[in-house]
Structure formats: structure tokens, C-alpha cells
C-alpha positions in Angstrom: 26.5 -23.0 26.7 29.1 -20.9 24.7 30.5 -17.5 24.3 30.0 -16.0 20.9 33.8 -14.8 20.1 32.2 -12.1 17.5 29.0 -10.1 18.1 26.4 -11.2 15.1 27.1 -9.7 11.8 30.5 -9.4 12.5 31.7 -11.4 9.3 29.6 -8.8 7.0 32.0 -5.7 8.4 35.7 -6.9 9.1 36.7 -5.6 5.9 35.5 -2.5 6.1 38.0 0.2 5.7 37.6 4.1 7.5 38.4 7.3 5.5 38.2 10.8 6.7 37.8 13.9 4.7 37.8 17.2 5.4 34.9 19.6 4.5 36.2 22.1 1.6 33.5 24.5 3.2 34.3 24.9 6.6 37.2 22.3 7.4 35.3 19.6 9.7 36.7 16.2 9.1 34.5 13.6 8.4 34.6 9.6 8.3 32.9 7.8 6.5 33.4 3.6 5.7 34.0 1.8 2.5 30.7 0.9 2.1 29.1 4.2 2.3 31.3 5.2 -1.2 28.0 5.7 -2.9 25.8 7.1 -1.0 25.5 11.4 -0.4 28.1 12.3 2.8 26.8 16.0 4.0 29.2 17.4 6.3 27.9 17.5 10.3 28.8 21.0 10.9 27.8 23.1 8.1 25.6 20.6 6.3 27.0 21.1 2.7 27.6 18.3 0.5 31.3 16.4 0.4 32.5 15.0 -2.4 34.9 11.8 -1.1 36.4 11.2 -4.4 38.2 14.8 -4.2 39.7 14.2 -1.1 43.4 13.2 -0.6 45.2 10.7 1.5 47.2 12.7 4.1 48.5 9.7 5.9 48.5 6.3 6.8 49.1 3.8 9.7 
């Protein structure tokens, strides 16, 4: 018998690419992945509603 080198459903999520954003209410960063673009994002602090597309790329590795 073999070891699996990837956990199952790996192939689906290598791709995916992490942003964070910071609440314009209250200032709590929040990370979200590329597949979750389209779907509401509420922050986890103060529970309003952040828009991803008006956030800006403060840096980059």
C-alpha cells in the first residue's frame, strides 16, 4: 500500500490565491480566497458588510 502525496481534493485548491482586506468600519483584516470573490464577505468583528473590490494591495511577497 501507498502514501497519498496530496490529501483528496487537493488538485481542486492549489491555485487558489489569499487576499486580506481591511474592514472600512472598524479596521479588522479579513482573508478571504479567490474563489469566494462572489459571494457576501461580512467582517468577523463588527459584522458589516466588505466590499473586496474597494480594497487595495498594500503589499506582496
Amino acid at each position: 500500500m501507498s502514501t497519498p502525496q496530496h490529501c483528496p481534493g487537493f488538485e481542486q485548491f492549489k491555485n487558489l490565491k489569499s487576499f486580506t482586506c481591511n474592514c472600512p468600519n472598524c479596521g479588522e483584516p479579513k482573508e478571504i480566497f479567490s474563489d469566494e470573490f462572489g459571494k457576501i464577505q461580512k467582517c468577523d468583528k463588527c459584522g458589516k458588510e466588505i466590499d473586496f473590490t474597494q480594497c487595495t494591495l498594500e503589499g506582496s511577497a
